[in-house]
N, C-alpha and C positions, 0 to 999 in steps of 0.2 A: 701444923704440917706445912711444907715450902709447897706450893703449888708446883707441878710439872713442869708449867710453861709462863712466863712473863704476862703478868694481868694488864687488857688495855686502863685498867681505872684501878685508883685506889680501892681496896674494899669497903664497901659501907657507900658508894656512891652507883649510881644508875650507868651500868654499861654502856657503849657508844653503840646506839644501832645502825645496821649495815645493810643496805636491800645488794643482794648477790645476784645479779643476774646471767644464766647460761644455759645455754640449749643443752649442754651436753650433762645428762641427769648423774651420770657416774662423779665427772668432776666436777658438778654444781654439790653432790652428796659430800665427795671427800674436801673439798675446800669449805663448805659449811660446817661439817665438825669438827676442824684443823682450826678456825678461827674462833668458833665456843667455844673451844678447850682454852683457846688464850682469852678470853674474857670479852667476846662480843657477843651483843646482841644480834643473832643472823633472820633478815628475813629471806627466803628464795625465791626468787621468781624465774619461770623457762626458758622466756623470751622476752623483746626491748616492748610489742604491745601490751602485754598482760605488765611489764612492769611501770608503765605508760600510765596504764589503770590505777597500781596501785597508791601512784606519785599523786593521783588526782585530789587524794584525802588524808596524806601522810607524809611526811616531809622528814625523812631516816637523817643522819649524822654523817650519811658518806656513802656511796652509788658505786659499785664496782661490776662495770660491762664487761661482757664478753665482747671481743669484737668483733669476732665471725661466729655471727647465726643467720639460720636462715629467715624469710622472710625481715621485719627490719633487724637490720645489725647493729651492731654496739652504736657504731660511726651515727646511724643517722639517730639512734636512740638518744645520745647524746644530745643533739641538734637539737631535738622536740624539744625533749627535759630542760634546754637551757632559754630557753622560747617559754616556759613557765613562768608564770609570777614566782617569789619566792625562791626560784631554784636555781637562779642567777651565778650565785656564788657557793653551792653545795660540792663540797669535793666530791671530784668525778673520779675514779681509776680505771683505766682500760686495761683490761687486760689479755694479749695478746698471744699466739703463739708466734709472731711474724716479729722479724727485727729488722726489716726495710728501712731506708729511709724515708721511704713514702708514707707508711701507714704510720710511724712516728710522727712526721710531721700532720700528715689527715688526723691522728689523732687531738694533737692540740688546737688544728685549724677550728673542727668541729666544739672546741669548749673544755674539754678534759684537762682534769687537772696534773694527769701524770700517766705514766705507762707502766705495766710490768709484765715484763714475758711470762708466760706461761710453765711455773714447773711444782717440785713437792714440796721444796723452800717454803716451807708455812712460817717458818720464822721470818724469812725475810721479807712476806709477804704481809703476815701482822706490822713488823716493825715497818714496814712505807706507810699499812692504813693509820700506825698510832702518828706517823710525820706527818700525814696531812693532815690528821685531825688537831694537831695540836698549831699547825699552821692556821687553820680553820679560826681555830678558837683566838688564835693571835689577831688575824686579820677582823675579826667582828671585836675585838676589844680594840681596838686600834680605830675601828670607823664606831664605835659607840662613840669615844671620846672626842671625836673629829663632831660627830653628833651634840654631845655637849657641849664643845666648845660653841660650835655655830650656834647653839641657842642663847648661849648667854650672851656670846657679840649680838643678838637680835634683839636682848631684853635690855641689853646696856644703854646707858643715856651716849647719845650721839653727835656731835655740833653742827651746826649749819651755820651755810655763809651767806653773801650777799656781794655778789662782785658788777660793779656800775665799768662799763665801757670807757676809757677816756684815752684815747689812744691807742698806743700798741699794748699787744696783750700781757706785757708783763710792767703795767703802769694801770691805773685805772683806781676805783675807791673800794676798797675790801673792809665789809663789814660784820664781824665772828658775833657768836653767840658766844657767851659764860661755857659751855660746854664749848665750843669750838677753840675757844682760846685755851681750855685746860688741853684739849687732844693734844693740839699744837705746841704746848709746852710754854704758855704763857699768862702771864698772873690775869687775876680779872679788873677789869677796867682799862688795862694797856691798850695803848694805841699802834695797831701792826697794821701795813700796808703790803701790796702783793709782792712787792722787791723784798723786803725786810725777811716773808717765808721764803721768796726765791732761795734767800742765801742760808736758810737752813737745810736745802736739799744738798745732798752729799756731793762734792764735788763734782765725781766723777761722772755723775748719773745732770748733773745742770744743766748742760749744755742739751741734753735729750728732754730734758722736761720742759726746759722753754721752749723747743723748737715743735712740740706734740700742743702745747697749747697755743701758742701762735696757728697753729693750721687748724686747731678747734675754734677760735677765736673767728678766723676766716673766714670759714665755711659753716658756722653758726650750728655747730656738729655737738651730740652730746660726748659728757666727759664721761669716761671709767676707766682710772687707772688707780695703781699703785707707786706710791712715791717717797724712798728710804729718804728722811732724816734724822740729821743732829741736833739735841737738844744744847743748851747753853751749858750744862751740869755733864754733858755727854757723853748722856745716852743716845742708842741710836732704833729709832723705829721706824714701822713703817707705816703710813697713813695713805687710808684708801680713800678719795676723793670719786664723787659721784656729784656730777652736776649739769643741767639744762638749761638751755639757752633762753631768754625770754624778749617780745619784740615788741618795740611800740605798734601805734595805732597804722601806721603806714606798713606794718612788716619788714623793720630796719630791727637787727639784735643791738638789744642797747644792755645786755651783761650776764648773768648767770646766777643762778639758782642751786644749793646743793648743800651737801651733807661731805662731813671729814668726819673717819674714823679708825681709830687705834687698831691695825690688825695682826698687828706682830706676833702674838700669840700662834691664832690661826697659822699664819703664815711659818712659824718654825714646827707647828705639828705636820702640816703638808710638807713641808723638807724633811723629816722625821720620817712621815712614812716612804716618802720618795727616797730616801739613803736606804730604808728596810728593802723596799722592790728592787734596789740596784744593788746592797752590799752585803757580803757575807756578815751576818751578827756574830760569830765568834773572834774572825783574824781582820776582819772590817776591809776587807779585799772586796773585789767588783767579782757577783756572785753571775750563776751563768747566764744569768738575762741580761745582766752589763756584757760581761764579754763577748754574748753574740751579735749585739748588738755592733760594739766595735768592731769586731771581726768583718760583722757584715760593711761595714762603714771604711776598712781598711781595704779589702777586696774592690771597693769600687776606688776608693783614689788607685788603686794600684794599675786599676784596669785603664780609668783614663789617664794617669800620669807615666804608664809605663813602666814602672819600676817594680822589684818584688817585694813581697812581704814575706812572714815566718811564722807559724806558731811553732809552741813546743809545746807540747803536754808533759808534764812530771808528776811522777808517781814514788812517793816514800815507799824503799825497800822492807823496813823495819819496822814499820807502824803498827798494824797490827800486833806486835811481842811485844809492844811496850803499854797498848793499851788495855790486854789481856790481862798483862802482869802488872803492872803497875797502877790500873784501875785508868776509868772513861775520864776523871780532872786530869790526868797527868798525861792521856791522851791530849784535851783540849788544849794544856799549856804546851806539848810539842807544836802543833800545830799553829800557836800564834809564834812561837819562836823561828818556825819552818817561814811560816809570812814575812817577817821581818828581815832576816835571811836574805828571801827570794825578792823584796823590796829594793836591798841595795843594789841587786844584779841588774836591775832594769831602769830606766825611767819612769818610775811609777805615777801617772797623774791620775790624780783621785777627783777629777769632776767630774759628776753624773753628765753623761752623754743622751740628751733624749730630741730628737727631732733633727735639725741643723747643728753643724760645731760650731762650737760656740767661738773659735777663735778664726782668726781669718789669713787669709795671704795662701800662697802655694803651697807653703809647707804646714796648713794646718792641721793637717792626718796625724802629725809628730804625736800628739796630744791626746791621740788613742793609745799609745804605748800602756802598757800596764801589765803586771800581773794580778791573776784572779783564779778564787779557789772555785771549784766543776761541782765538788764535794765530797765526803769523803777525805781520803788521801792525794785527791789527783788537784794537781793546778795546773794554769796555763798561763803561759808567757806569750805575748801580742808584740811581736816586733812590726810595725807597721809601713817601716823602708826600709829595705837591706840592700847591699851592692851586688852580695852573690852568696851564695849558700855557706862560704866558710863566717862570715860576719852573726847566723845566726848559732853556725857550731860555736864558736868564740864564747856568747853568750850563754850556751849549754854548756860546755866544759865548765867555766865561772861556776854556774847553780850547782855542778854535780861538786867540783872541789870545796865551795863553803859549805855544803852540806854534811861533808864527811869530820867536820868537827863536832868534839863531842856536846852534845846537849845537858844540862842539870832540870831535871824531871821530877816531881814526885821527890825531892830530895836524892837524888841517885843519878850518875852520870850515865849518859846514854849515846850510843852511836846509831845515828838513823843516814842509808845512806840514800841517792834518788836515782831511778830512773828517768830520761829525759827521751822521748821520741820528738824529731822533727820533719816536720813538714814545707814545704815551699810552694807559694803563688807565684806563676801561673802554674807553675810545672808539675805539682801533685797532686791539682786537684782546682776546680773553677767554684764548688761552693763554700762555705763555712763547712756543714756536713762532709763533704768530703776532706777537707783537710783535716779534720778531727779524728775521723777514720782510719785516714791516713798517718796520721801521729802518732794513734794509738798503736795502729801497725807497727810500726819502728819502734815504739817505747816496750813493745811487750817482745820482740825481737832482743829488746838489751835485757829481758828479764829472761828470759830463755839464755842467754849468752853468760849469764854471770850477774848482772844485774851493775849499779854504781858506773855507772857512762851513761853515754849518750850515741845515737844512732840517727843517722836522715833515713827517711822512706826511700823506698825502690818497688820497680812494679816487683822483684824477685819475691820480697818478704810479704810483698800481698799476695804471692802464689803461695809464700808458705802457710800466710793466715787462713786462706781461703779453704786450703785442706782442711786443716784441725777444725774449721769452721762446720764444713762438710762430713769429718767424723765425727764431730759431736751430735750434728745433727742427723744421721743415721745412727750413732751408737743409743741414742734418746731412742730410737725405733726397734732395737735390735731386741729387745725384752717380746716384747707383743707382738713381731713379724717371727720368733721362733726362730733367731738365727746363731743363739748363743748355745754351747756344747760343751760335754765336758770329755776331753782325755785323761786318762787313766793309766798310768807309772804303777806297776805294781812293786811291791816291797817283799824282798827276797831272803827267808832264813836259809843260807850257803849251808848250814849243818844240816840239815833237811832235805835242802833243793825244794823248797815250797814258798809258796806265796803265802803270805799271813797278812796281808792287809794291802792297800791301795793309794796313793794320793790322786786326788781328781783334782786336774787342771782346767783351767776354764780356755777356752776358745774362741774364735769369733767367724762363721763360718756367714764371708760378707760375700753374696752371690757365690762366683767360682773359686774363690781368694779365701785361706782359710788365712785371716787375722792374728799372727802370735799375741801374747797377750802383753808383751813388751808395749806394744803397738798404738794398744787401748787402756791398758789396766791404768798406767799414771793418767790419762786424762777420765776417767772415770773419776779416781778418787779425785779431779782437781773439780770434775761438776756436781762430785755429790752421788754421781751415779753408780757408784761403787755399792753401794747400800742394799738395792733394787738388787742389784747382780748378785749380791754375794745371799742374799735370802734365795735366790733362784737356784743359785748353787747349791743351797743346802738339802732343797725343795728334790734336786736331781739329783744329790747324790742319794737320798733317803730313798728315791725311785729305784735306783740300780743297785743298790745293796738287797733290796726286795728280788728284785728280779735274779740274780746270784745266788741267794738263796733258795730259789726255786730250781732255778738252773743247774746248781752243780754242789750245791751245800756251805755257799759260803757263808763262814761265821766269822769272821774280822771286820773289822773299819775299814771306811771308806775315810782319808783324812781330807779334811776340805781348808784351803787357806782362806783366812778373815785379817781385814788390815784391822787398826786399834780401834778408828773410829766404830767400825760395827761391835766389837767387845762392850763397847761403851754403852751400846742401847740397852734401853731396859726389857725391852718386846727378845730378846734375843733368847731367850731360855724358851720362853714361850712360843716364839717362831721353830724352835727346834722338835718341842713335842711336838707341836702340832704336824709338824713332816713324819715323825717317826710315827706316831699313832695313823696317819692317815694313809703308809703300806705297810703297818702293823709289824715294826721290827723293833729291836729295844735298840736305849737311849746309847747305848756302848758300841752301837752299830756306826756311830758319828764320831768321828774324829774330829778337833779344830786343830789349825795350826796358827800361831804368829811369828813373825819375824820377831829376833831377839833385841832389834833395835823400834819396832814397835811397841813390841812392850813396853820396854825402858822411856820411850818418848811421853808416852799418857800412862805410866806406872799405877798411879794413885786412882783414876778415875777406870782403870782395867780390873783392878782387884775385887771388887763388888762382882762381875760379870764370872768373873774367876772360880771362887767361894761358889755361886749359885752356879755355876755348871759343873763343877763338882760334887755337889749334893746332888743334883740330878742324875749322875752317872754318865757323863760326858766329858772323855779323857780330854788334855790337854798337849798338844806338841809344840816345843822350841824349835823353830823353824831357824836353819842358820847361824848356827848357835858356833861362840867364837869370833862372830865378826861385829857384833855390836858394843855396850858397854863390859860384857861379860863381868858384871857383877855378881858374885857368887853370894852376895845376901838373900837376892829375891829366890834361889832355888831352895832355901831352907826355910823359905816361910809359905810360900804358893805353894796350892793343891796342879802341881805340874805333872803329869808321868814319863815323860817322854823327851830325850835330847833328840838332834840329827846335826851330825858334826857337819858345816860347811864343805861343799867339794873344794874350797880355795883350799883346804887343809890336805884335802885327800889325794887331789891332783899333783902333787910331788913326794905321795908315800911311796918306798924304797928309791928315792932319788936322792932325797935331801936328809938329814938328821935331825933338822928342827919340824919338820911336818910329823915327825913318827914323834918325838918330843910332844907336839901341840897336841897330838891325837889322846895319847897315852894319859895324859892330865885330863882331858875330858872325858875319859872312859873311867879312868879311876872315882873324877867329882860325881859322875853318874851311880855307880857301883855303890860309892858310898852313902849316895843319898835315896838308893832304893829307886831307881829310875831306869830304864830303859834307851840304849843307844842307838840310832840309825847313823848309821855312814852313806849319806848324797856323793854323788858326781860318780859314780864307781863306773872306768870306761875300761881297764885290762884285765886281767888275772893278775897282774903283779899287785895291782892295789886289793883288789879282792883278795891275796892270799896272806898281803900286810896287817891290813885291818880286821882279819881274821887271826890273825898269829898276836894281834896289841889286846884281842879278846871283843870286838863288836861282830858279831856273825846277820845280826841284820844291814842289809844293804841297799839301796837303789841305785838305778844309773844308767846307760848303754849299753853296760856289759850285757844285763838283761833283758830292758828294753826299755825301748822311748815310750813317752805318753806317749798312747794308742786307745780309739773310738773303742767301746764296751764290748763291739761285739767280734774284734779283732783279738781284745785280750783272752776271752774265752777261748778264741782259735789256739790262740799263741799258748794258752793251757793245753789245749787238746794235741797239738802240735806239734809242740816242744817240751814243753814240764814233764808230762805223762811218759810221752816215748824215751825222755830224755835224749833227746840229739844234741843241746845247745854242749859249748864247750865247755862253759861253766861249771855244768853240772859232774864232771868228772872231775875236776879240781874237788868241788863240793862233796863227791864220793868220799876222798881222799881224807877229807877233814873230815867224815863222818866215820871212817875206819880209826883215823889218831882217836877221836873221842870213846870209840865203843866197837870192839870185836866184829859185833855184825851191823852190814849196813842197813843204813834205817829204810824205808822205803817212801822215794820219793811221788811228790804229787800236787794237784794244789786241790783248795779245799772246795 
């Protein structure tokens, strides 16, 4: 059987243990069996002393803080733990609710090896801990062998020299040992003097070697360096020289004492791991500790030489559907193809930057230029001198137009296209952090817009980030502060003048502001939080179908909308009993509904949830039906019951000839496949008396009423249906007289 959830380990090997640490017992419980189920080892601990304790005798695979608790918190928990023997290099994760710059940055100040905000993403949450651990495991194989190497340079035979004073320091009597003369590249018995290896040192580096032993020489100072040369067969190495001064009996240096040897080895594993710390190991870009490093490095010349700089952030529009479908290699090979790409747009200098630049003169900032991947999909372009803000558009128009040719992937041509946000020093921002910020501002501005361009920051678009920022993080809250609702559209048989069933809309009742769902609902589904909501929905409506029941005898559905992804869960049958049995109504009391372009989007992965809520006795409604793919295959295979015609259709019935045409087809494919029709949008009598004459006598709409709070619609029963005052309901007479001699008697149930 497929496991549920992606295993951290192969099977048949020892899970990665995890000490989990959190005050808060609810989500110390739900993130420990979210991470067992994916294949770790959990141990819990409450707080950063008791986990303090348990560190003092056990040394887990990976540390994941909370950051705020009380008494010590994550921050200084951290601190201790890395003040251990041992626990130096143990991946740390913080994890946080806070996305400041502040506590990200305190976070790593403190030792941590990574951050992750706080939410139910338990996938995304396993897959950071399987990245570090696998990081983990890189960086100790990496220093084992850094390990062996240095032992075997300690066990290898060595040479020593003998260098007599006679003159200046680079004359004098040089005498090698058999080992010394082999390091050196020279047969045994040869006669070499200090000139003769002078001129094996590589040009470029000559003129600094003699002038470092000249002032050792002088000052009777010990030697340790390293010294690249060419062999006569040339090869080129490098040889570490260690040598002590030695003095006659007066205290006068009369030459030198020491050892040469071969350390070129060593020395390409330390560049080895130095290109790993500085460069992406897939697109071999400057990964983001190069980058911020420049960045920071470009911000100060800009600061003291006056002029500005630029970044842009880019982000592939398309990346995800290609790595989806065409599987994770054909992602990786976009991805170096996107580098390469994004290479020729820039000045790319690929020398690791660590300490001083390495190049000199005024303009040696030039030499920070580069592009570099963030990770993921996003990269970042380092202009490091610009004239004025159109010089760094120039260069983002360039990335976005090479990027919109087509790609070969996977065997399969592909179009991937980018978004580019940019930023400008001094003007958008004084630190690294902020300009990144500010980037992303603008870049997700051009994703919001259309996407495939490119955008400069403005304060404006960070007033507009700041909101969405603001309602995500209230709508995160709006479950557990009790501010979400549902309104209630009842569904009208016009042949009757009754209500037979209900759709319940969700709401957001944010303080005095009731929130349309327009507002919220797409940034729900874009954090996930759609999920949470729509189980609550189901939760309420199964409450007020109960209550209705009691109330006044209602026996129909409550229809509740669900987007694809929730069809998709497996708990969802389950989540359903359990609402229905817990105010003891039956399973037929629940209505689902989807959009008929959700369906069609996840078709395949909808159908299982389909079948099983079916068997359960849980109808099914096409929501919108007519505006999506309108494939009439799936209606003859799917346990469906239920169409409801678009109001785009119904809103020009007796105006146009082709909406009573559109109607008429969907009423007939319903009829014939045993299904059930609602007519949406219905705002006159003339549509109402249309869509009643093409043969759909269920309707919703304005005509009737708007979504209205549960205890209104009961009024609006008592009110209006009963007494029948609405206008409607005589029209409705009227068609109940064509159908049958005596009128029926109207009501709701």
């Amino acid at each position: 059987m497929t496991p549920a959830y992606p295993l951290a380990v192969e099977p048949g090997t020892k899970p990665p243990e995890v000490l989990l640490v959190d005050d808060d017992e609810v989500n110390l419980l739900l993130t420990a069996i979210a991470l067992r189920e994916r294949g770790f080892a959990i141990t819990e601990s409450s707080g950063g002393a008791h986990a303090l304790k348990l560190l003092a005798g056990w040394a887990p695979d990976i540390i994941v803080l909370d950051a705020l608790m009380p008494g010590l918190d994550g921050f200084d928990t951290c601190r201790q733990l890395r003040a251990m023997p041992g626990f130096e290099n143990v991946p740390v994760l913080m994890l946080t609710g806070l996305d400041d710059d502040a506590s990200i940055t305190r976070a790593y100040q403190v030792g941590a090896t990574d951050f992750f905000v706080k939410s139910t993403q338990w996938s995304l949450l396993a897959g950071r801990l399987q990245y570090l651990l696998r990081a983990s495991r890189t960086r100790i194989e990496l220093e084992r062998s850094k390990s062996k190497l240095a032992r075997a340079q300690d066990l290898a035979r060595m040479g020593s020299f003998d260098w007599r004073r006679q003159g200046t320091a680079d004359a004098g009597a040089l005498a090698l040992s058999l080992e010394g003369l082999r390091v050196l590249g020279y047969s045994p018995g040869e006669m070499v003097g200090l000139r003769a290896v002078l001129r094996r040192v590589a040009v470029a580096e000559r003129r600094a070697v003699l002038r470092l032993l000249q002032g050792v020489v002088l000052h009777s100072q010990v030697l340790a360096t390293d010294v690249p040369v060419t062999f006569v067969d040339g090869r080129q190495r490098i040889i570490h020289v260690e040598a002590e001064p030695e003095f006659n009996e007066h205290g006068h240096g009369v030459g030198y004492t020491g050892i040469v040897q071969d350390v070129t080895d060593r020395r390409v594993a330390e560049e080895h791991i130095r290109h790993l710390a500085n460069f992406d190991s897939l697109t071999g870009l400057p990964n983001r500790r190069q980058l911020v490093w420049r960045m920071e490095r470009a911000i100060e010349h800009s600061r003291r030489l006056g002029h500005q700089c630029a970044f842009l952030l880019i982000d592939l529009d398309r990346f995800k559907i290609v790595n989806d479908t065409l599987g994770h290699a054909a992602g990786d090979e976009l991805l170096m193809e996107v580098a390469q790409r994004l290479r020729a747009c820039v000045r790319h200098s690929e020398q690791v930057m660590e300490g001083a630049l390495e190049a000199v003169g005024s303009r040696a900032h030039r030499t920070l230029e580069a592009v570099g991947r963030l990770g993921g999909d996003e990269f970042i372009a380092l202009l490091p001198e610009i004239d004025d803000e159109q010089d760094a558009t120039r260069v983002a128009n360039r990335i976005v137009e090479v990027m919109r040719d087509p790609v070969m992937v996977g065997g399969q041509e592909c179009f991937v296209t980018a978004s580019v946000g940019i930023a400008v020093f001094p003007r958008d921002g004084s630190s690294v952090a902020d300009l990144m910020r500010n980037s992303d501002v603008a870049m997700y501005s051009v994703k919001a817009t259309g996407k495939d361009a490119s955008a400069i920051y403005s304060p404006q678009l960070a007033g507009v980030g700041r909101e969405k920022l603001e309602l995500e993080s209230a709508l995160h809250k709006a479950i557990e502060r009790d501010e979400l609702v549902l309104h209630y559209q009842p569904k009208i048989d016009v042949r009757s003048a009754r209500m037979i069933g209900a759709e319940a809309l969700m709401r957001w009742q944010r303080g005095s502001v009731l929130v349309p769902p327009g507002d919220f609902i797409p940034l729900a589904e874009e954090t996930g939080l759609i999920v949470p909501m729509s189980k609550w929905a189901l939760r309420e409506a199964a409450r007020q179908a109960k209550i209705w029941q009691t109330s006044f005898g209602f026996a129909d559905a409550i229809a509740v909308n669900l987007p694809s992804r929730v069809f998709e869960r497996s708990d969802l049958v389950e989540h359903i009993h359990h609402c229905v049995t817990t105010y003891g109504i039956a399973h037929r009391s629940i209505q689902l509904e989807i959009t008929e372009t959700g369906l069609m989007k996840d078709l395949q992965n909808v159908i299982p949830s389909l079948h099983a809520l079916n068997a359960a006795d849980v109808e099914i409604s096409i929501d919108d039906f007519g505006t999506g793919y309108s494939s009439l295959a799936y209606l003859t295979t799917l346990p469906i019951s239920e169409l409801k015609i678009d109001k785009s259709f119904v809103h020009d019935l007796g105006v146009t000839p082709q909406s009573s045409g559109v109607v008429t087809a969907i009423i007939a494919v319903a009829r014939s496949l045993g299904l059930r029709v609602i007519g949406e949008g219905v705002e006159s009598l003339r549509q109402m008396e249309v869509l009643h004459r093409l043969g759909c006598s269920v309707m919703q709409g304005f005509l009737f009423s708007r979504a209205i709070p549960a205890d209104d619609l009961e009024r609006w029963l008592q009110q209006t249906v009963l007494p029948r005052k609405a206008p409607w309901i005589g029209q409705a007479d009227e068609f109940a007289l064509g159908a049958d001699s005596s009128p029926r008697k109207a009501g709701g149930r």
